[in-house]
RODO-2510 file (C-alpha; in nm, 4 decimals, decimal comma):
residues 396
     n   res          X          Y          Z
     1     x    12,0215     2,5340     0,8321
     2     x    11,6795     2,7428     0,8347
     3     x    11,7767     2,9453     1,0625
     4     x    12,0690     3,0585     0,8007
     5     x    11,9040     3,0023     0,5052
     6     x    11,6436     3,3085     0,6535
     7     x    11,9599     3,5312     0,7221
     8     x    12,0871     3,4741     0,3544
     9     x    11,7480     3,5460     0,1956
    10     x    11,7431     3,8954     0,4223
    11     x    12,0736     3,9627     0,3402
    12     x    12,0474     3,9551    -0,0940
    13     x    11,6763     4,1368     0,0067
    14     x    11,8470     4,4201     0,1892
    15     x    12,0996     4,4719    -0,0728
    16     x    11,8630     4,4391    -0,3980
    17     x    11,6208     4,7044    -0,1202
    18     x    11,9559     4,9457    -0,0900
    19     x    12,0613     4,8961    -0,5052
    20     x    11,6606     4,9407    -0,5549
    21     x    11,6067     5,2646    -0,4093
    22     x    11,9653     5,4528    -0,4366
    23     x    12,1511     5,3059    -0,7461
    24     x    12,4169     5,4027    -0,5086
    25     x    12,7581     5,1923    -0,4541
    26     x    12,8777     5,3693    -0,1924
    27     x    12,5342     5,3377     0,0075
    28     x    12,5917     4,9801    -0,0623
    29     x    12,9425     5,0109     0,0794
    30     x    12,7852     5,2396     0,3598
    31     x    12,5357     4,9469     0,4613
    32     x    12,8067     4,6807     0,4556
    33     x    13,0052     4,9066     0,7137
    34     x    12,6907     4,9859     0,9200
    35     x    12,6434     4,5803     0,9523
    36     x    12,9716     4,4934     1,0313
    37     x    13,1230     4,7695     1,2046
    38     x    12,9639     4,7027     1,5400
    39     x    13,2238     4,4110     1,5453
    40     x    13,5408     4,6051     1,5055
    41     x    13,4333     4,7995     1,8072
    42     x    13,2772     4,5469     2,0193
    43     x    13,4246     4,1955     1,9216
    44     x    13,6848     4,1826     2,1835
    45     x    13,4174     4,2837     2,4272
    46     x    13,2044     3,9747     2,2776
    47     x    13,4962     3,7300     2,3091
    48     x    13,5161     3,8250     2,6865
    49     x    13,2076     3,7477     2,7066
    50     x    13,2390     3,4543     2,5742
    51     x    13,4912     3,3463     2,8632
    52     x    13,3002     3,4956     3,1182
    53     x    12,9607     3,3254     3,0676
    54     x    12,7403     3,0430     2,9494
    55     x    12,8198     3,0997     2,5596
    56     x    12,4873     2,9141     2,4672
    57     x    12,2834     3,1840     2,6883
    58     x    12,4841     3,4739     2,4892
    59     x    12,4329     3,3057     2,1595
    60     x    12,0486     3,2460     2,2885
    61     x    11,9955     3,6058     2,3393
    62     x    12,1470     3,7485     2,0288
    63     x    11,9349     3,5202     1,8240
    64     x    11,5962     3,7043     1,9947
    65     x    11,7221     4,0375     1,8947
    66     x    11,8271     3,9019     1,5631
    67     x    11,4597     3,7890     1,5456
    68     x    11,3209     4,2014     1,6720
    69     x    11,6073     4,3258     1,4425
    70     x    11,4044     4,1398     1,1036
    71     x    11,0639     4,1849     1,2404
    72     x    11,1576     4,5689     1,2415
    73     x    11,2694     4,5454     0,9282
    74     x    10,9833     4,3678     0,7516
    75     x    10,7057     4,5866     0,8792
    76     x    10,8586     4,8866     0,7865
    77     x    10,9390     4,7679     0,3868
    78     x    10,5978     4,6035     0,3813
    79     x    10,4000     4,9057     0,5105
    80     x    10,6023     5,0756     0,2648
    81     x    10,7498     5,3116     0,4741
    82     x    11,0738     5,1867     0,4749
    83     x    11,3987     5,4692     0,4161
    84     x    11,7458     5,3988     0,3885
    85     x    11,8424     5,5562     0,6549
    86     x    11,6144     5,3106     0,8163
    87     x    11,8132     5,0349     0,7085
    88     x    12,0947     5,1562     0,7725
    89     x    12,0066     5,2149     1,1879
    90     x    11,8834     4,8428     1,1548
    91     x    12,1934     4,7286     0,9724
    92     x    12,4021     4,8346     1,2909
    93     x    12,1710     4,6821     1,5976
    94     x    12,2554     4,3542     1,3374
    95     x    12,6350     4,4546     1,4144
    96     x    12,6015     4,4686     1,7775
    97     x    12,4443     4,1292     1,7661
    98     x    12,6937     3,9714     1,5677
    99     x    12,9705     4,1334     1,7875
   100     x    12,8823     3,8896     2,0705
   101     x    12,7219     3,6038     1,8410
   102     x    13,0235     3,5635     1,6119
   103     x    13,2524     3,4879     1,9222
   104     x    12,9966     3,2899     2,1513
   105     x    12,9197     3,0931     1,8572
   106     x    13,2693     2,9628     1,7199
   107     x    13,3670     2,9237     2,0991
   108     x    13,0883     2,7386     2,1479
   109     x    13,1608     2,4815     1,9077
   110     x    13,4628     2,3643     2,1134
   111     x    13,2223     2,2663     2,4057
   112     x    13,0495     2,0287     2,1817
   113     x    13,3308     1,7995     2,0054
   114     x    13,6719     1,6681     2,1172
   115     x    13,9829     1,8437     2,0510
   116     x    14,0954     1,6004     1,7782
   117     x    13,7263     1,6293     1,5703
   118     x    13,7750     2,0208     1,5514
   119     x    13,8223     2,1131     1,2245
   120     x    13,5708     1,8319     1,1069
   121     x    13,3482     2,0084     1,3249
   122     x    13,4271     2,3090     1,2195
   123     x    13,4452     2,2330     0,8546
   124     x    13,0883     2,0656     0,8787
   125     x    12,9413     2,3977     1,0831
   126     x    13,0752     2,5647     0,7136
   127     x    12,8715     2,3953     0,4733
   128     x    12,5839     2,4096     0,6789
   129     x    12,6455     2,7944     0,6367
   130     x    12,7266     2,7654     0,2984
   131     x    12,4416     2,4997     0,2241
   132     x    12,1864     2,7358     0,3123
   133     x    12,4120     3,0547     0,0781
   134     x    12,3081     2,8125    -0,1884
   135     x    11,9264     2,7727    -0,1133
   136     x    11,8836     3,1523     0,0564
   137     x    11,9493     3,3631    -0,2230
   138     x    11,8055     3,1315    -0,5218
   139     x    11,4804     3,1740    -0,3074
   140     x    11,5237     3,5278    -0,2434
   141     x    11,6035     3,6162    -0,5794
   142     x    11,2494     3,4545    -0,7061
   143     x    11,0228     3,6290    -0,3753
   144     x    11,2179     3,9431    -0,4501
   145     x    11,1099     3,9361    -0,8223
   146     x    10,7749     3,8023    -0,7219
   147     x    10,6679     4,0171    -0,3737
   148     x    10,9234     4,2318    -0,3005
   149     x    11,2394     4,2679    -0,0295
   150     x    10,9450     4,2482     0,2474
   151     x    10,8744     3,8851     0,2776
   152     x    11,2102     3,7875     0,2488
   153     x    11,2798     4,0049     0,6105
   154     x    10,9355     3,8401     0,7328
   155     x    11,0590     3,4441     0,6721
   156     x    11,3852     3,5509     0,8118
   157     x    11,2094     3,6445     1,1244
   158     x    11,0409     3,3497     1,1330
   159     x    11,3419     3,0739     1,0742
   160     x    11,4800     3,2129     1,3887
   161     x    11,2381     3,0531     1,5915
   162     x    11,4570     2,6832     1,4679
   163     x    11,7707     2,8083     1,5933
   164     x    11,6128     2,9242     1,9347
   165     x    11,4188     2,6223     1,9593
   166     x    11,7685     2,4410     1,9626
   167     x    11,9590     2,6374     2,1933
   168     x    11,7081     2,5975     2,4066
   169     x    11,6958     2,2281     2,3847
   170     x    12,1214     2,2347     2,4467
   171     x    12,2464     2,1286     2,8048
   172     x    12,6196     2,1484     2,9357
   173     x    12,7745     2,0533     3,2469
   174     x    12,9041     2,3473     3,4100
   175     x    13,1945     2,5161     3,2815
   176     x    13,4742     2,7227     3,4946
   177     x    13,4953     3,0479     3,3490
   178     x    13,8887     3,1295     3,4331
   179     x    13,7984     3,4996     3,3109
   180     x    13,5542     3,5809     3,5468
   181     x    13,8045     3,6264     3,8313
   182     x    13,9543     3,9311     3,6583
   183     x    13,8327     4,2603     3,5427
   184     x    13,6778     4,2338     3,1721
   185     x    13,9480     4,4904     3,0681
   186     x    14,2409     4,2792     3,1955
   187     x    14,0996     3,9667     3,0306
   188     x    14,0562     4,1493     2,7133
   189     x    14,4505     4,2830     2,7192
   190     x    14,5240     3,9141     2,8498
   191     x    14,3989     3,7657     2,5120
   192     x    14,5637     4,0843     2,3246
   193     x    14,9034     3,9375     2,4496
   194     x    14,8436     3,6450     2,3815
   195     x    14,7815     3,6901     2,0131
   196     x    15,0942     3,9486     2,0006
   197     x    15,3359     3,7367     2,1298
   198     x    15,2472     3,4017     1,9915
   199     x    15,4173     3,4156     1,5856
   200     x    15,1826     3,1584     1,4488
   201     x    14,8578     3,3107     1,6036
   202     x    14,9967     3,6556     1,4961
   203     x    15,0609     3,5524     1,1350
   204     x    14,6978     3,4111     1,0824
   205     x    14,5439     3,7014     1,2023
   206     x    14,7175     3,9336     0,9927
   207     x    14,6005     3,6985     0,7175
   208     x    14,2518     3,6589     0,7976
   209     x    14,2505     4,0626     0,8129
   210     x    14,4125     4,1651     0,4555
   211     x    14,1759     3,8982     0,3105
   212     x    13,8905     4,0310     0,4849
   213     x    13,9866     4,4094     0,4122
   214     x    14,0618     4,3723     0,0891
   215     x    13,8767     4,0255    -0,0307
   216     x    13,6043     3,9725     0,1156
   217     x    13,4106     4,3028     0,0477
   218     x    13,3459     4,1837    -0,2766
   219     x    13,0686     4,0305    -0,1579
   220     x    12,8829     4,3690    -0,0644
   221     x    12,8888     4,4700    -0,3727
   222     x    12,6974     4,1670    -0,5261
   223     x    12,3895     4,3907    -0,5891
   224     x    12,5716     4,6399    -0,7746
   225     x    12,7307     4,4209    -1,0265
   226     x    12,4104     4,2020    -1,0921
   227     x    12,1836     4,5390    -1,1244
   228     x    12,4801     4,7538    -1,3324
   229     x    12,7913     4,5609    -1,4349
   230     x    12,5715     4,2036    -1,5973
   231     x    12,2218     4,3649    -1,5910
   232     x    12,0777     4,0949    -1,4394
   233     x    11,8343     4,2279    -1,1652
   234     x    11,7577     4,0273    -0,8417
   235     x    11,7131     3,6900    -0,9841
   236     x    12,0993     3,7124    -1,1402
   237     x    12,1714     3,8587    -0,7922
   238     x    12,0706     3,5379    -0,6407
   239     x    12,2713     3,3124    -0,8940
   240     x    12,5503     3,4647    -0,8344
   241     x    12,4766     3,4422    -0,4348
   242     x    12,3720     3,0584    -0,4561
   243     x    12,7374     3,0355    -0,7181
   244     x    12,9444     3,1845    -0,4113
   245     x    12,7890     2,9358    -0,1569
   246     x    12,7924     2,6273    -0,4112
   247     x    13,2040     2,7325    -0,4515
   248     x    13,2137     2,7386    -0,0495
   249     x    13,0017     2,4019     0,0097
   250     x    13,2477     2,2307    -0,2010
   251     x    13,5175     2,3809     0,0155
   252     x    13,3863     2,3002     0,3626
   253     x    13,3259     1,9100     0,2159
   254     x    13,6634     1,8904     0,1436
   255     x    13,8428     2,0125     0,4334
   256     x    13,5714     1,8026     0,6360
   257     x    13,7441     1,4834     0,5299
   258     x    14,0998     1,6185     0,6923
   259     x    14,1924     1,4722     1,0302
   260     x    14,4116     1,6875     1,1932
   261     x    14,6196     2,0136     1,1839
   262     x    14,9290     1,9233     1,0285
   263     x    14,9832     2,0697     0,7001
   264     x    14,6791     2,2949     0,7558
   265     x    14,9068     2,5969     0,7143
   266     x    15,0076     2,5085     0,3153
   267     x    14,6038     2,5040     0,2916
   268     x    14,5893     2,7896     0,4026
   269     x    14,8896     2,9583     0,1569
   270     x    14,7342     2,7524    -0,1585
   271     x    14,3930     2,8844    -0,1004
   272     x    14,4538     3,2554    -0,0335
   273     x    14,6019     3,2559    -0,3385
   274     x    14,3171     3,0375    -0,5113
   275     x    14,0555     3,3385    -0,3286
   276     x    14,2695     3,6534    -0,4695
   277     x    14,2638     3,5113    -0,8531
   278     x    13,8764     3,4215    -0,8725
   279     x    13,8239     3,7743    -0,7248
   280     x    14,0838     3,9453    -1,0020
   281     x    13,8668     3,7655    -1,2808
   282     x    13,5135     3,8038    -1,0979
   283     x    13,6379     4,2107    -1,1524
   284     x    13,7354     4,1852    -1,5123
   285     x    13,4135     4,0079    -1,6449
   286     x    13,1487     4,0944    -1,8258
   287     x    12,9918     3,7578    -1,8863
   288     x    12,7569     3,6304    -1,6383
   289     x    12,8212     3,2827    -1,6671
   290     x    13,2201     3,3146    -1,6356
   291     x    13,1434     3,5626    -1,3173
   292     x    12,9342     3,2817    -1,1627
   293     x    13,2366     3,0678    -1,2536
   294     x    13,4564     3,3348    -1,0647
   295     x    13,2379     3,4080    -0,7302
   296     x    13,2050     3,0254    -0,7404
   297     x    13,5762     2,9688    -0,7100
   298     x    13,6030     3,2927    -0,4275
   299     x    13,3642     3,0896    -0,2359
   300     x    13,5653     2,7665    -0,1897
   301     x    13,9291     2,9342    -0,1211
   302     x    13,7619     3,1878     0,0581
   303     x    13,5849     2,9298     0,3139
   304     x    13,8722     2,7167     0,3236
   305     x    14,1208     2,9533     0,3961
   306     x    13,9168     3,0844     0,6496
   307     x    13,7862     2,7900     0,7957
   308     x    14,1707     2,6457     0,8123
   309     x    14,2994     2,9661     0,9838
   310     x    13,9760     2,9014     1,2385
   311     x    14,0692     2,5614     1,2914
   312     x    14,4588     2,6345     1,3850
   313     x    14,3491     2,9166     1,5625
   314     x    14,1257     2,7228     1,8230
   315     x    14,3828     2,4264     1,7803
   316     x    14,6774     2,6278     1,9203
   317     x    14,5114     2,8256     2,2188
   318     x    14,3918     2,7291     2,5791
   319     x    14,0404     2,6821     2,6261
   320     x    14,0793     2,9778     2,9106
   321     x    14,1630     3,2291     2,6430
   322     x    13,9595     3,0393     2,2976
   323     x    13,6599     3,3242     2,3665
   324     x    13,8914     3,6200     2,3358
   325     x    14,1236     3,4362     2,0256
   326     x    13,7658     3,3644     1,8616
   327     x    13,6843     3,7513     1,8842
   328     x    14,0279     3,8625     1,8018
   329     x    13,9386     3,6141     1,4533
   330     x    13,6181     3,7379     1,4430
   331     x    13,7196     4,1452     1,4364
   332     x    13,9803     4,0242     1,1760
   333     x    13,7116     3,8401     0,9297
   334     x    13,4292     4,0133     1,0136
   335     x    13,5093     4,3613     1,2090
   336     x    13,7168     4,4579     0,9425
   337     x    13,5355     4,3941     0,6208
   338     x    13,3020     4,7019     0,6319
   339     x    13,5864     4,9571     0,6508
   340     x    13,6579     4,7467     0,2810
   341     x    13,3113     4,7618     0,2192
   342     x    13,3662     5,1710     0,2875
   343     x    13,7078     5,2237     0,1161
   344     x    13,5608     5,0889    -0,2016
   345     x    13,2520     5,2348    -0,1927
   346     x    13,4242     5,5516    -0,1443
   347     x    13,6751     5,4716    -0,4480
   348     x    13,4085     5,3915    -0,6794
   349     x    13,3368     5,7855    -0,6710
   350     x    13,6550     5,8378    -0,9254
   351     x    13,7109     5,4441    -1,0188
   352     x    13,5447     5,2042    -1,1871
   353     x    13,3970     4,9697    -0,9323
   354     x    13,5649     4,6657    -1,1349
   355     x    13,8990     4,8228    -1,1363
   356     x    13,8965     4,9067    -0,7785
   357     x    13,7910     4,5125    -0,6923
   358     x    14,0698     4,4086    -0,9163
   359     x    14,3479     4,6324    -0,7352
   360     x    14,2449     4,5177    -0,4124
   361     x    14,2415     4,1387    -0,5403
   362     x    14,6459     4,1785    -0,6118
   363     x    14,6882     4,3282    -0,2272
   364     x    14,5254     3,9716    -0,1312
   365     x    14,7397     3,7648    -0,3839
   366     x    15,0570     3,9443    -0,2124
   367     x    14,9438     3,8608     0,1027
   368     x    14,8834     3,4576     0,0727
   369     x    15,2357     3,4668    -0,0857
   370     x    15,3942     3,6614     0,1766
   371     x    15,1640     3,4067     0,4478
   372     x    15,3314     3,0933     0,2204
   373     x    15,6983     3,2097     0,2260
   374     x    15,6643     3,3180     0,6038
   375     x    15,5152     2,9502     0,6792
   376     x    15,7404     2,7445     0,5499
   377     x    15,9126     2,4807     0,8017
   378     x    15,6031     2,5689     1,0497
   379     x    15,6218     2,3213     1,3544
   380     x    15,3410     2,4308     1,5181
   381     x    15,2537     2,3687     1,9035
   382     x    15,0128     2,2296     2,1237
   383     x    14,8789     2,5094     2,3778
   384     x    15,0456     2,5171     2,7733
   385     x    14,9556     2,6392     3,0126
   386     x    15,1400     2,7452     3,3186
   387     x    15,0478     2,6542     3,6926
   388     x    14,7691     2,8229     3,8000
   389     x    14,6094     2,8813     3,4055
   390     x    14,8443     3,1368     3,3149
   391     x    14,9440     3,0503     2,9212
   392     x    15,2839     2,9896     2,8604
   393     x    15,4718     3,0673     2,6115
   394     x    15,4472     2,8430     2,2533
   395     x    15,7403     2,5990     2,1909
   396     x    15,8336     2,7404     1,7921
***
């Protein structure tokens, strides 16, 4: 919960930094990309990782160059000296980290809870992420007003020393790594197949993508609506930050209570669709309070959605192959996003910025329906494995 609450408060004080000196969407867009796009490249590599090695030691050392990446970042905006460009190079070491972090992370949950306590696990890990959404950027917004993007990047750097401290503290019993007796490139193509072959695992990726693509890049462009759009500055900025995580908490609480898989796939359906609408309105208003209504709203079918498809994902695959699905989910959600975050940017050079969100909204209202009709009469199976820890093939 510090730890994250650090990362939110860098990441509205690197956007407000980015609005601040370009006025520039499509530098915004170009940032978002820069951050993220390190995962679309690298995430499978990450989730073999993951299966390969001690996921606490990989999530261990992408926290310390987490930590570098924000101490870099807050000496060079304090000194002044700070350039886009600058932020940009920065921006992408962050990608590289979260290409292996991401994976060895949400792997690494499985290792601490039971099979049937998943999703409440998983749910719970959520609104301690959205929890600190809420608290990060209703800080930020006030030390950004008050003493600029600069401290914000400092107490980041700081709150990872809680997270470290805690890894560090972490001890499992030894765990066979099944991937380590092949080549990384056949366990990566191993985990490919798996996903291509398996309907259920194929159909929630391909979800989790369009939503990222063409959803979730709303979210980059935060900065630009509070500073242009509502003419709010970084305190609105923040609001409408802390409105997107209060939305999600409420989200993550609720699918906390569920025990279970079944019927996780109508979640899923009902709360796509809930996710596309908020973002359609968020696009189309002008008032604040209705657009904090809006992002609120994204936030909790956004995180459920997400957080369902997470749960059936590590529900329905063997623990030899849950590094590789995790990274396969993670390029999806994350890897994806910037080239959203680039398209629109891009766009917003002969569209409106709010017309562009709002087309992009309907492409993620079409795809929960088409995800609800294809789901329908879902029975969905228990991972096998064959003799010898070869998967086989699902039951449907």
């Amino acid at each position: 919960m510090v730890s994250l609450t650090g990362s939110w408060m860098q990441g509205l004080a690197q956007g407000w930094l980015v609005w601040r000196l370009t006025q520039s969407t499509f530098l915004l867009g170009l940032v978002g990309f820069a951050q993220l796009a390190p995962v679309l490249l690298l995430g499978l590599v990450g989730g073999v990782a993951a299966d390969r090695f001690e996921r606490r030691r990989i999530v261990l050392a992408t926290q310390v160059v987490a930590l570098a990446q924000s101490v870099a970042l807050a000496a060079l905006t304090l000194s002044g000296r700070i350039t886009v460009g600058q932020v940009l190079a920065l921006a992408t070491v962050m990608g590289v980290v979260n290409a292996f972090d991401f994976p060895g992370r949400q792997s690494l949950i499985s290792e601490l809870v039971e099979r049937e306590d998943l999703g409440n696990a998983i749910a719970l890990n959520s609104t301690i992420f959205n929890g600190a959404r809420i608290v990060g950027p209703s800080l930020a917004g006030a030390i950004v007003a008050a003493w600029g993007e600069g401290t914000c990047f400092a107490i980041n750097a700081v709150s990872y020393l809680a997270v470290i401290a805690s890894l560090l503290a972490m001890r499992f019993p030894a765990r066979p790594a099944a991937a380590a007796r092949d080549g990384a490139w056949r366990g990566l193509l191993e985990g490919v197949a798996y996903a291509r072959r398996t309907p259920h695992v194929r159909a929630l990726l391909g979800l989790v993508a369009l939503t990222s693509v063409f959803g979730m890049s709303y979210l980059s462009f935060l900065p630009a609506f509070a500073g242009g759009v509502l003419e709010r500055g970084p305190g609105g900025l923040g609001l409408l930050m802390g409105s997107v995580g209060a939305g999600a908490v409420v989200g993550a609480l609720s699918l906390a209570w569920r025990r279970g898989i079944r019927g996780l796939d109508g979640v899923v359906f009902r709360h796509a669709v809930i996710f596309g609408s908020a973002v359609l309105v968020f696009s189309l208003s002008r008032s604040f309070p209705l657009s904090c209504a809006a992002v609120a709203c994204a936030g909790y079918g956004a995180m459920v959605q997400m957080a369902a498809c997470n749960t059936l994902l590590q529900a329905l695959v063997p623990d030899a192959l849950r590094g590789r699905l995790m990274s396969l989910y993670t390029v999806g959600f994350a890897g994806l996003m910037p080239l959203g975050s680039l398209a629109i940017g891009l766009a917003t050079r002969w569209t409106p910025l709010p017309a562009t969100l709002a087309a992009c909204s309907l492409v993620v209202l079409g795809a929960g329906a088409a995800f609800g009709l294809w789901a329908r009469g879902w029975e969905i199976p228990a991972p096998e494995m064959k003799p010898g820890g070869a998967e086989a093939p699902p039951v449907t």
